[in-house]
C-alpha positions as CSV (number, residue, x, y, z in Angstrom):
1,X,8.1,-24.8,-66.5
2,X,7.1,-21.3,-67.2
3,X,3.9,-22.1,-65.6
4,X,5.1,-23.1,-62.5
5,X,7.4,-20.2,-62.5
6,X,4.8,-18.5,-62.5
7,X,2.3,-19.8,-60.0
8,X,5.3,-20.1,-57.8
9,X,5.9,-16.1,-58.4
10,X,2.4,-15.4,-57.6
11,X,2.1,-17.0,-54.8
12,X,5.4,-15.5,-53.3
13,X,3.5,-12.2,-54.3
14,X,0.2,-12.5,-53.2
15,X,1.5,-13.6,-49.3
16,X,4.1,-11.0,-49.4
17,X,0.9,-8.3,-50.5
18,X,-1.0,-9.7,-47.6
19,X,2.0,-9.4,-44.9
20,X,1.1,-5.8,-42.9
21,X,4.5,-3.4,-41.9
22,X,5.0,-5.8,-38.9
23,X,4.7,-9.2,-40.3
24,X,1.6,-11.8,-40.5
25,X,0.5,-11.4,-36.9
26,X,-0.2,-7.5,-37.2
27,X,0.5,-4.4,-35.0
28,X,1.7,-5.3,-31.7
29,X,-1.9,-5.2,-29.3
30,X,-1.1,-3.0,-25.6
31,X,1.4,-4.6,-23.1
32,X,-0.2,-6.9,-21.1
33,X,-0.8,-7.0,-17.1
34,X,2.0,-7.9,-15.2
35,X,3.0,-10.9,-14.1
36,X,3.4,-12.3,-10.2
37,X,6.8,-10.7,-9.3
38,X,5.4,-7.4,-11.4
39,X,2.1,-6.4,-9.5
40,X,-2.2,-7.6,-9.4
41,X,-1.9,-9.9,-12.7
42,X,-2.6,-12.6,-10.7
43,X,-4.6,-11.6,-7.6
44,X,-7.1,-9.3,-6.2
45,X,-7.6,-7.6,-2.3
46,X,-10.2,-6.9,0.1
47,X,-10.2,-5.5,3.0
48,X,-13.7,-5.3,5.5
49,X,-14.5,-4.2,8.4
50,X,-17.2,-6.5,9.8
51,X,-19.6,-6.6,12.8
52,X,-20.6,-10.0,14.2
53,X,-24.5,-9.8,15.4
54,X,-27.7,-11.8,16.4
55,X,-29.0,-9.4,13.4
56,X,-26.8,-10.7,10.6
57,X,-26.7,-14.4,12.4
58,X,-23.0,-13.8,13.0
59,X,-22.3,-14.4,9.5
60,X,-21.6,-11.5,6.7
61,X,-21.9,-12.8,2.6
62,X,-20.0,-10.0,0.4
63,X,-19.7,-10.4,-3.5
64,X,-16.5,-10.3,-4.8
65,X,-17.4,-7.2,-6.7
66,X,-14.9,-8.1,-9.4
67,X,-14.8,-10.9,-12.0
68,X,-13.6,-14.4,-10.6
69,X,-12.7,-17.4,-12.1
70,X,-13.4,-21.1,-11.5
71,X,-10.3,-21.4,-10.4
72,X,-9.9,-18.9,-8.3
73,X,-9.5,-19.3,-4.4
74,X,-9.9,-16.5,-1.7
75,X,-7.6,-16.7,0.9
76,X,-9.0,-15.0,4.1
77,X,-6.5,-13.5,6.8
78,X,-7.8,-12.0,10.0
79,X,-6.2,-9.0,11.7
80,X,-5.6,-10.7,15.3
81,X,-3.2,-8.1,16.8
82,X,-1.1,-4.8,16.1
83,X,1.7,-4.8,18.0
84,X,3.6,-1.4,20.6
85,X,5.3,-0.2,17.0
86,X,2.0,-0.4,14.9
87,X,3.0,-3.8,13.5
88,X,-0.1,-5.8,12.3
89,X,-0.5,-9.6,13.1
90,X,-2.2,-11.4,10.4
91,X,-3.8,-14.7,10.7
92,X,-5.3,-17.3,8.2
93,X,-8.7,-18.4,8.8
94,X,-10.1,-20.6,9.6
95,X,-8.8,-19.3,13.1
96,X,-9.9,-20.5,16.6
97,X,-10.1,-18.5,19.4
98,X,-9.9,-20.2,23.1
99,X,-12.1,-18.8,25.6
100,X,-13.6,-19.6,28.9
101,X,-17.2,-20.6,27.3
102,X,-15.6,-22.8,24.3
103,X,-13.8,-22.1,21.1
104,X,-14.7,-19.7,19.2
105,X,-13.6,-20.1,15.1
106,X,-13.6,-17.5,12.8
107,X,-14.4,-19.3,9.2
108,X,-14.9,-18.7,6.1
109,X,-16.7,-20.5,2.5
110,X,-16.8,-19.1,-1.0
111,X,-18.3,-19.7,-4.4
112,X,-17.0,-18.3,-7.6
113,X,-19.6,-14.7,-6.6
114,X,-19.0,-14.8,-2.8
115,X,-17.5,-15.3,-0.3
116,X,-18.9,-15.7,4.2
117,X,-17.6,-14.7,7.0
118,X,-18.7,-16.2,10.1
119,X,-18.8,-17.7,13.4
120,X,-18.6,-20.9,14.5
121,X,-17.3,-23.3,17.4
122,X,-18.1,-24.4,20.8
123,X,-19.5,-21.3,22.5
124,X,-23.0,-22.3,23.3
125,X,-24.2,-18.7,22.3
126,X,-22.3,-16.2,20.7
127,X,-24.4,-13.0,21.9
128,X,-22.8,-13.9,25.4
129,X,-19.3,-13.0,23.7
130,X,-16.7,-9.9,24.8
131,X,-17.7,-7.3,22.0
132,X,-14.0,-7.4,21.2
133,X,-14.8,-10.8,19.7
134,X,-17.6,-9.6,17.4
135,X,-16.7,-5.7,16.6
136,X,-15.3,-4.1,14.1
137,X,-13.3,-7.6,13.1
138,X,-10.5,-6.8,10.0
139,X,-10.1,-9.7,7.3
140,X,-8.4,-9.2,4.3
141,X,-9.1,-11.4,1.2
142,X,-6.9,-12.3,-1.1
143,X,-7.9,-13.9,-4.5
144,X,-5.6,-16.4,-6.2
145,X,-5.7,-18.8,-8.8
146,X,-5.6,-22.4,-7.9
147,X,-2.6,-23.0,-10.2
148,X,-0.2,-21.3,-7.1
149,X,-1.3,-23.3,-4.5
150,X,-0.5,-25.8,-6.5
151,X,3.1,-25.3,-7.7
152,X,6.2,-24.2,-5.8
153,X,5.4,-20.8,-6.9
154,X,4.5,-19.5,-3.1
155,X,6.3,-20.1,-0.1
156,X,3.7,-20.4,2.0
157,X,0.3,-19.2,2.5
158,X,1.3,-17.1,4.7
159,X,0.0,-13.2,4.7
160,X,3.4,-12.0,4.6
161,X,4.3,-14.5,1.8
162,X,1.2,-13.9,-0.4
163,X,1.2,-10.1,-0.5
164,X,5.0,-10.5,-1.4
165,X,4.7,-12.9,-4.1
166,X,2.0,-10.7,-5.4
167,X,3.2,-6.9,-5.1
168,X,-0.2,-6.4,-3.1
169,X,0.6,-3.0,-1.3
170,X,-1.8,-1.5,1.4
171,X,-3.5,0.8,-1.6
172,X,-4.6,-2.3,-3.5
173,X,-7.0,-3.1,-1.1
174,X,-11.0,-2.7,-2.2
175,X,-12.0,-0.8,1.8
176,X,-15.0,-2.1,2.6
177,X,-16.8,-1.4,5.9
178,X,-19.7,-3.6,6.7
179,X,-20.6,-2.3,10.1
């Protein structure tokens, strides 16, 4: 009996010498990122300025610049119109464009490094376009993971509605002018 006292006391002792002044699992590490309702956790923004040319083949491939995940997806909005009181008018792309000569779509594809930007449609050549359809274009990129779109954690898709569910303010933007 006095054995097992004693391994019994022991072993009380030697995990009690091993526990640090805050317990098994050690100092408290630094306070994490914040969650969706608390800022970028979640989400990353770019902004770009992009010309549309026979040079570039109407299309413009940008890295991320910043690490991405498999699950990641960028959600591209395109600046279509500012209204009298400086009011911008976001749109998703893919986003179509109906002119005399055909549609023209502003699209978009990604892997997990980068993401395109480019034309596409019916117009038979897009060097015949307005300049107002190629110039100094403004999209804004916003990267998500997958698990959002999935659950009923985001309204919509909307610009309004991801930059709200995110905290993304205009400052949290990565400016970026490709012209």
């Amino acid at each position: 009996m006095k054995k097992l006292l004693f391994i019994f006391s022991a072993a009380i002792i030697g995990l009690s010498s091993c526990r640090g002044p805050q317990g098994f699992d050690g100092p408290p590490g630094p306070q994490g990122p914040a969650g969706a309702d608390g800022g970028l956790a979640f989400a990353s923004a770019i902004e770009l300025i992009v010309d549309f040319t026979p040079a570039n083949d109407f299309r413009i491939v940008e890295s991320f610049g910043f690490e991405t995940f498999p699950a990641d997806v960028p959600l591209v909005y395109i600046l279509w119109d500012q209204l009298d009181d400086g009011t911008e008018v976001w749109r998703p792309v893919p986003q179509n464009a109906y002119l005399d000569n055909g549609i023209l779509t502003y699209n978009y594809d990604f892997t997990q490094d980068d993401f395109s930007l480019f034309l596409d449609g019916t117009v038979p050549d897009f060097s015949t376009l307005d300049p107002v359809y190629l110039n100094e274009q403004v999209f804004r990129v916003v990267v998500v993971p997958s698990e959002f779109l999935e659950t009923a954690r985001l309204k919509s898709k909307s610009y309004e509605s991801i930059v709200e569910t995110f905290g993304i303010k205009e400052e949290d933007f990565i400016k970026r002018d490709l012209r």
